[in-house]
C-alpha positions in Angstrom: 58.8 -20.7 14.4 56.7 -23.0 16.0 58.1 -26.2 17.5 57.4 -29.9 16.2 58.3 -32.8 18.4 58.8 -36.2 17.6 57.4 -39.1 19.2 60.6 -39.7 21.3 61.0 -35.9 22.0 57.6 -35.6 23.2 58.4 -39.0 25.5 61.6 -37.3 26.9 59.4 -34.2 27.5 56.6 -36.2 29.6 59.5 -38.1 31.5 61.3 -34.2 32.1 58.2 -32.9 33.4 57.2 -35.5 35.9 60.4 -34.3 37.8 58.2 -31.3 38.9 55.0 -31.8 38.3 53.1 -34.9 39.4 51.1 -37.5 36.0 48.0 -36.3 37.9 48.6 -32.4 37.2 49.1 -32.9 33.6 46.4 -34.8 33.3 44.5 -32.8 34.5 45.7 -29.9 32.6 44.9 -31.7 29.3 41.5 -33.0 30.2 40.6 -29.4 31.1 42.3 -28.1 27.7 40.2 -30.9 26.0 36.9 -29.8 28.0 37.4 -26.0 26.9 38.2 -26.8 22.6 35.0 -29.0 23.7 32.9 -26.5 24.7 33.8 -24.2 22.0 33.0 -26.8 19.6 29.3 -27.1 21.4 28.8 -23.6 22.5 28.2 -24.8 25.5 27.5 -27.6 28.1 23.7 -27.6 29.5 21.7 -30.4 28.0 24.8 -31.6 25.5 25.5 -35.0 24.5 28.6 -36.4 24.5 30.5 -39.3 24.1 34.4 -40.2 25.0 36.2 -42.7 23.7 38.6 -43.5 26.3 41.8 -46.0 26.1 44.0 -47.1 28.7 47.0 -44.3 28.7 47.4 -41.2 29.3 45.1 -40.2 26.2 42.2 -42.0 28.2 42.8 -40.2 31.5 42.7 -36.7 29.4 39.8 -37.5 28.5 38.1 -39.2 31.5 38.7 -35.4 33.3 37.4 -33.8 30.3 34.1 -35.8 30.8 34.2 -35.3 34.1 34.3 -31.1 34.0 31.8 -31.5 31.0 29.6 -33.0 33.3 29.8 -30.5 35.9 29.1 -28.0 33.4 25.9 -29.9 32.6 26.5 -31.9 29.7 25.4 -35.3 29.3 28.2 -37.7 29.1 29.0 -41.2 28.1 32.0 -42.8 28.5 33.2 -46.1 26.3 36.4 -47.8 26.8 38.3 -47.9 23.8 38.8 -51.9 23.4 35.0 -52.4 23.9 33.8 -50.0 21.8 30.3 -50.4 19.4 30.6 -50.2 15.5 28.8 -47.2 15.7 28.9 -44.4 18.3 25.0 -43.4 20.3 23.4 -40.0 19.1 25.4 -37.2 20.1 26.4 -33.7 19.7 30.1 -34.3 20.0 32.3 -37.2 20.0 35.6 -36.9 22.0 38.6 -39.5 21.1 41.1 -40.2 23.7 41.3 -44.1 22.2 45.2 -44.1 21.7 47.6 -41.3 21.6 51.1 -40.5 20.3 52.7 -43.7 21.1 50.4 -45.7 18.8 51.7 -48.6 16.7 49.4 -51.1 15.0 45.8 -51.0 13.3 42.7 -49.3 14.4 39.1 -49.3 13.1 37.5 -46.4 14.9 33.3 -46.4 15.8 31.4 -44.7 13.4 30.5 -41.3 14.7 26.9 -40.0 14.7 26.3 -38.7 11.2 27.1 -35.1 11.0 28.5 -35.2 14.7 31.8 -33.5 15.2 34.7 -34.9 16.2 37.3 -33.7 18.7 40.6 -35.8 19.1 43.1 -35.9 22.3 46.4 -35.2 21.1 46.5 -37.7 17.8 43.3 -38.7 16.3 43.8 -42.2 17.1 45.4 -44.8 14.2 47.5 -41.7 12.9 51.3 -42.9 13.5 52.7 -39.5 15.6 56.0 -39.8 13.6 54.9 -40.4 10.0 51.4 -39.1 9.4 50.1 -42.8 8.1 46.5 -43.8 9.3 46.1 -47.3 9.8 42.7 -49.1 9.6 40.1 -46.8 9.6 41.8 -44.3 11.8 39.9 -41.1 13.5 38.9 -38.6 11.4 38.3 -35.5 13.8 37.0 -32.0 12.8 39.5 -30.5 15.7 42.3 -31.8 17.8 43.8 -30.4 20.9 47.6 -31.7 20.9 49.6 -31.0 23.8 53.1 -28.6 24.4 53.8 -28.8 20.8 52.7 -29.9 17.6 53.6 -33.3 16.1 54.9 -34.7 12.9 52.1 -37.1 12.2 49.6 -33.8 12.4 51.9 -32.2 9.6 52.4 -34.9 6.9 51.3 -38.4 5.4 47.3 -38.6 6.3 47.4 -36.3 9.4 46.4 -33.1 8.4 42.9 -34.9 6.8 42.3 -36.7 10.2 43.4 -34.1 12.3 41.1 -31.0 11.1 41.8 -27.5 13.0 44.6 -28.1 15.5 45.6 -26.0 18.5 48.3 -26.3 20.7 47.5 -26.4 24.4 50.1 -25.5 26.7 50.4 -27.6 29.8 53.6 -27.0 31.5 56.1 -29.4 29.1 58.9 -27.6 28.5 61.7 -29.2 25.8 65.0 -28.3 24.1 64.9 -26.9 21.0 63.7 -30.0 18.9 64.8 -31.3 15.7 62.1 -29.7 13.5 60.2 -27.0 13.2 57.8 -25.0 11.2 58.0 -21.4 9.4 55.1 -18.4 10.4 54.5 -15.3 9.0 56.3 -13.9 11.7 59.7 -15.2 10.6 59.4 -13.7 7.3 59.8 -10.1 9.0 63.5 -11.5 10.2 64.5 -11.1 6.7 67.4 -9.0 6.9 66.5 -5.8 5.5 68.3 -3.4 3.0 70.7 -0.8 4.3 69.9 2.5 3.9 72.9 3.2 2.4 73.3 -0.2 0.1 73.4 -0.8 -3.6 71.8 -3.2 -6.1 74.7 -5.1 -6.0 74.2 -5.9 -2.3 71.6 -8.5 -3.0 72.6 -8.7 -6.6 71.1 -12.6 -7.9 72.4 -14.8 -11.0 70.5 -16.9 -13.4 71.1 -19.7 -15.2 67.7 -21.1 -16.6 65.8 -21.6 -20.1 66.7 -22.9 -23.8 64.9 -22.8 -26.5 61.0 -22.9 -25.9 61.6 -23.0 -22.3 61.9 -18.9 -22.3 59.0 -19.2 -19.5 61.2 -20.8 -17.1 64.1 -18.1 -16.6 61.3 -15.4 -16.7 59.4 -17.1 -14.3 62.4 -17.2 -12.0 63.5 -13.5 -13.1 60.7 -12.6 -11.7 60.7 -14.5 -8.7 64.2 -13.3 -7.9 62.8 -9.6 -8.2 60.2 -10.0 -5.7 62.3 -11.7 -3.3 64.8 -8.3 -3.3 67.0 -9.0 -6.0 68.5 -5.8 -6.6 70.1 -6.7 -10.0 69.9 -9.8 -11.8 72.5 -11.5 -14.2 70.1 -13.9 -16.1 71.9 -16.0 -18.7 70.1 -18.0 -21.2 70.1 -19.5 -24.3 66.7 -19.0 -25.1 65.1 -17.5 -28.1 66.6 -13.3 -27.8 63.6 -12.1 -29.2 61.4 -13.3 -26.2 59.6 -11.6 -23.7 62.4 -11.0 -21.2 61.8 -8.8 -18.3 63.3 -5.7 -19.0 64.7 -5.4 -15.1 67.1 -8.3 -15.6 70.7 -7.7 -17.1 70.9 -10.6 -19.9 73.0 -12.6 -21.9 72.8 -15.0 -24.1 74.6 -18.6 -23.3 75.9 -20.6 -26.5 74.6 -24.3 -26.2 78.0 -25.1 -24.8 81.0 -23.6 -23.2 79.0 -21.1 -21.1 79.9 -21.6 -17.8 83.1 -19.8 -17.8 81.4 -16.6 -19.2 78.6 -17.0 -17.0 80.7 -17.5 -13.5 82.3 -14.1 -15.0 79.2 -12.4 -15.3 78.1 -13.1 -11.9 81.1 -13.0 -10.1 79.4 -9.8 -8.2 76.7 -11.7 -7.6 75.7 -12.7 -4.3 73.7 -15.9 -4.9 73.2 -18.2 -7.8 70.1 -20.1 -9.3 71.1 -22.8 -11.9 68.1 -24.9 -13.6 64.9 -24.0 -14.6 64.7 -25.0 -18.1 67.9 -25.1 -18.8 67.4 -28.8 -20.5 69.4 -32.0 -20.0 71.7 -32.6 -22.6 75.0 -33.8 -21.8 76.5 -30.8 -23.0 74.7 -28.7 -21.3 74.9 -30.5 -18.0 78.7 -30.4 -18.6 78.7 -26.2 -18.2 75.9 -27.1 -15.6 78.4 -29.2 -13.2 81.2 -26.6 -14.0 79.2 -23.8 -12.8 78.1 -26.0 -9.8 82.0 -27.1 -8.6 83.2 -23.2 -8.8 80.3 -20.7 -8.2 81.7 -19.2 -4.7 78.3 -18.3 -3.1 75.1 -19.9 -1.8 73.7 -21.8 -5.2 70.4 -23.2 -5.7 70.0 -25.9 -8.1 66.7 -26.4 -9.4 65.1 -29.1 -12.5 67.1 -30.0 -14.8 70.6 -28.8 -12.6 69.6 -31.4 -10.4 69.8 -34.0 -13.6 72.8 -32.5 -14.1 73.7 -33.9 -10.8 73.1 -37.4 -11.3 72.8 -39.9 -8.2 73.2 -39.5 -5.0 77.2 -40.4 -5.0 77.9 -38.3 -7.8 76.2 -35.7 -6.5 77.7 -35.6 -3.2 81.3 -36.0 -4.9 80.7 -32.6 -6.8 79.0 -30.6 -4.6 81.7 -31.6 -1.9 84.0 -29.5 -4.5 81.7 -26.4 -3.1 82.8 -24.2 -0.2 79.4 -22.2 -0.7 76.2 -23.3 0.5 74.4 -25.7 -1.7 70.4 -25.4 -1.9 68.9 -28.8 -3.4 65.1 -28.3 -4.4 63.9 -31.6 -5.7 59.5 -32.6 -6.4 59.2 -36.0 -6.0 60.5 -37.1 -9.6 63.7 -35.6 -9.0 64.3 -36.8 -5.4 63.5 -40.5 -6.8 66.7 -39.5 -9.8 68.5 -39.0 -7.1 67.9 -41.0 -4.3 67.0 -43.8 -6.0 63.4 -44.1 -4.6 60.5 -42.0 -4.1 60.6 -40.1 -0.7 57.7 -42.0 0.8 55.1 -40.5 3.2 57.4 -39.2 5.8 58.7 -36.1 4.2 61.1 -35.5 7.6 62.8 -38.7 7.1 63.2 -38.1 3.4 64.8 -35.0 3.1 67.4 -35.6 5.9 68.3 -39.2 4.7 68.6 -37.2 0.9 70.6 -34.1 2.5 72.9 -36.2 4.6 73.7 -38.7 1.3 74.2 -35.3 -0.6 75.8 -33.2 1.7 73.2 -30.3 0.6 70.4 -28.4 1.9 67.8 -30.3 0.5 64.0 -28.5 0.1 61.7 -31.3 -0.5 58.5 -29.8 -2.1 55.1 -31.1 -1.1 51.8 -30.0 0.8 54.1 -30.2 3.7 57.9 -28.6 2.5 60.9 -29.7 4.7 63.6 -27.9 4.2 66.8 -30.5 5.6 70.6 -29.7 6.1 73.2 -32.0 6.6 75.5 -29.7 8.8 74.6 -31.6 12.7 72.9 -28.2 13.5 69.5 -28.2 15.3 66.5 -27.7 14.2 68.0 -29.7 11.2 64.7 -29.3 9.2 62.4 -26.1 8.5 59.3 -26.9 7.8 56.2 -25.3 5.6 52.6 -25.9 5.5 51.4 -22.8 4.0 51.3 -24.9 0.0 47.7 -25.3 -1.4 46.7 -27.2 -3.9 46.8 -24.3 -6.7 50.7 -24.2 -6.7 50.1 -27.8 -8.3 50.9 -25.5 -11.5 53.3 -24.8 -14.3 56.4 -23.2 -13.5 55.4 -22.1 -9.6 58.4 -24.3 -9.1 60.6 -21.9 -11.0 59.2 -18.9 -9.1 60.2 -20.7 -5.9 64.0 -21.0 -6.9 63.7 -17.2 -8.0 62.9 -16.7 -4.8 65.6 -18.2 -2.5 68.4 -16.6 -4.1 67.7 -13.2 -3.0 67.3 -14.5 0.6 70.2 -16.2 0.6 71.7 -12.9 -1.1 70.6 -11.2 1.8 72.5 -12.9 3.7 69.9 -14.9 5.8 71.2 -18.6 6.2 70.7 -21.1 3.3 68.5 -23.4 5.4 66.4 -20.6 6.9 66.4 -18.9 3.5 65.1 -21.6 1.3 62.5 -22.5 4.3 61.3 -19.0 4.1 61.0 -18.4 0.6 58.9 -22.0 0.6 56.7 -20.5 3.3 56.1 -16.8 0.9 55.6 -19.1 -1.9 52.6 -20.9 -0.2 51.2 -17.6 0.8 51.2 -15.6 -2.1 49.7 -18.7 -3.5 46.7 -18.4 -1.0 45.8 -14.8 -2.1 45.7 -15.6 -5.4 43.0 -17.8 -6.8 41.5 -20.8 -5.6 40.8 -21.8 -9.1 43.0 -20.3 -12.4 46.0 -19.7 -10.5 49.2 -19.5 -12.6 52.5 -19.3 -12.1 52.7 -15.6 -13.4 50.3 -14.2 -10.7 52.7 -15.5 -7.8 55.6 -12.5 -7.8 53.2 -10.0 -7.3 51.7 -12.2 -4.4 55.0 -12.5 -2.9 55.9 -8.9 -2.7 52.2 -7.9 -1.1 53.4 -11.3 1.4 56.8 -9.6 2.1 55.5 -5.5 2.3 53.1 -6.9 4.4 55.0 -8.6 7.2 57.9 -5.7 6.6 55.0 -3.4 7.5 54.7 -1.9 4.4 
């Protein structure tokens, strides 16, 4: 996992440093970090233009050095102070901003770049909050930015990841405790515990509780999701049309429209993990078997769509799920989390889910271009994050697939945090092989297992 420090974190880490290093040695270290992503970006120095923006802070100083080793190298270089900048930048071949950095509050209207000239950005494109992602004025929009020891929120969410372009890391000697958030790679996938050579499909066995009547799609969607995560058996329960198109894999039976839950906790009471939801619908009978299976189910449980109706507020939610002695997985859009919480979850997607988990008591996976996965439990990292979505999951039922997908992580006994935040993370991946345009929800469990043989090496 890679780490993601906050404003303050990243202030505490400076501070930490300084008690070994002198300002003038990481300065110096960034400027030249800057000066190298800046020769990249011109494939070379001799007879380049460039221009710095330069501000008073630390930002400024980074890039004063990185005009200075430009220079050496041959490149032409103009720097302008940031509060006496023109409207528009002179003709150059690359345009460095080191304006303002993380610690930025307020408004900025950046100089118009050269058209067609690339940007590179120190740290933060300047007028991008470091915390929340939200670009004030007419904030930077770089085509690369070199951040520094680790990345930062506002690079991650709200308008960042459009102002920010490709962003690299640089490491400069910060070190830092383990922060409060951090984001999911391909490499954390192949931590998935693994089966046992001498295990059985009841190991990682997976209930279901999802679809009704026209809403079939749902429960196969998550069937099928559950399957490629490693289910090795399903219970699916549903009280959808018997004569659909179930997968033949998936041990079913069909729920009555009410008085199911007891049946269905009885069913799965081998079961490892539960998913309750997916098209399940929202009468109040239903959600009556819904909160029943929700109080008593004994192991990790992910409540998905219309569960989390079921749920109601915030308070009612926390006063049933605190019934639970399981792990409980909340996985709300932003519909749902405004049910729940009362208001939409705004543009820092951190801040949301932990203010939602901590009100709920639950893990709460908050789906977006950027997922954070929270959990209420004081432990640290307290969120997961993943940025691998793309704008083809915006689909039909991928959200079903999803919950398919945690509950045979969790049945595999990987924690319920770390498990939603990694099934979020093969979600947005096998989304990414598929098709840029046409996806649909039915092509993503065969993209998930070719994610998951991959990393496992298969």
């Amino acid at each position: 996992m890679r780490a993601v420090l906050t404003r303050d974190e990243m202030r505490a880490a400076d501070a930490a440093a300084l008690a070994h290093v002198t300002h003038e040695t990481l300065v110096t270290r960034a400027g030249t970090a800057v000066a190298v992503a800046a020769l990249r970006m011109l494939g070379g120095a001799y007879g380049r233009r460039v221009v710095v923006v330069s501000g008073k802070g630390s930002n400024g100083a980074d890039g004063r050095v990185a005009a200075h080793v430009l220079a050496r190298r041959g490149a032409k270089v103009v720097v302008l102070d940031a509060s006496d900048t023109p409207g528009a930048l002179p003709a150059c071949d690359l345009v460095i901003d080191g304006a303002y950095g993380t610690g930025f509050k307020g408004t900025y209207d950046a100089p118009a770049p050269p058209a067609g000239t690339p940007v590179l950005a120190i740290d933060i494109p300047s007028g991008v909050d470091a915390d929340s992602g939200e670009a004030s004025g007419a904030a930077v929009r770089a085509d690369r930015t070199v951040t520094f020891a680790a990345l930062k929120p506002g690079l991650l969410q709200g308008d960042g990841p459009a102002c920010s372009g490709e962003v690299e890391v640089a490491d400069i000697g910060i070190a830092y405790p383990t922060p409060a958030a951090m984001v999911v790679e391909d490499a954390d996938l192949a931590g998935l515990p693994r089966r046992a050579r001498d295990g059985n499909k009841w190991n990682h066995a997976v209930g279901i509780a999802a679809g009704s009547p026209g809403m079939e799609g749902a429960a196969i969607l998550s069937a099928r999701g559950a399957m490629a995560g490693g289910a090795g058996m399903i219970r699916l329960g549903s009280p959808g049309d018997p004569a659909a198109d179930w997968p033949v894999e998936a041990v079913r039976m069909h729920l009555p429209g009410s008085g199911w839950a007891g049946p269905f906790l009885e069913a799965t009471a081998k079961c490892k993990a539960v998913v309750i939801g997916p098209g399940l619908g929202t009468d109040a009978v239903r959600a009556d078997d819904i909160r029943t299976v929700v109080a008593a189910a004994p192991v990790p449980l992910v409540i998905d769509a219309d569960a989390l109706t079921a749920l109601g507020d915030a308070g009612a939610a926390r006063t049933l799920l605190d019934k639970r002695s399981a792990p409980s997985i909340l996985t709300p859009h932003d519909g749902e989390y405004a049910r729940i919480a009362g208001a939409p979850p705004g543009i820092d997607r951190l801040a949301a889910a932990r203010s939602l988990a901590e009100s709920t008591g639950a893990i709460v996976l908050l789906k977006g271009p950027l997922t954070a996965v929270a959990s209420p439990n004081g432990v640290v990292p307290d969120v997961l994050l993943s940025g691998a979505g793309v704008p083809a999951l915006a689909t039909a039922g991928s959200g079903d697939v999803l919950s398919g997908i945690i509950g045979p992580f969790c049945a595999r006994g990987e924690p319920a945090q770390e498990a939603a935040a990694l099934a979020a993370h093969a979600h947005g991946r096998a989304a990414s092989l598929g098709h840029e345009e046409g996806l649909v929800a039915g092509d993503l469990p065969g993209l998930v297992a070719r994610v998951l043989s991959a990393v496992a090496g298969g």
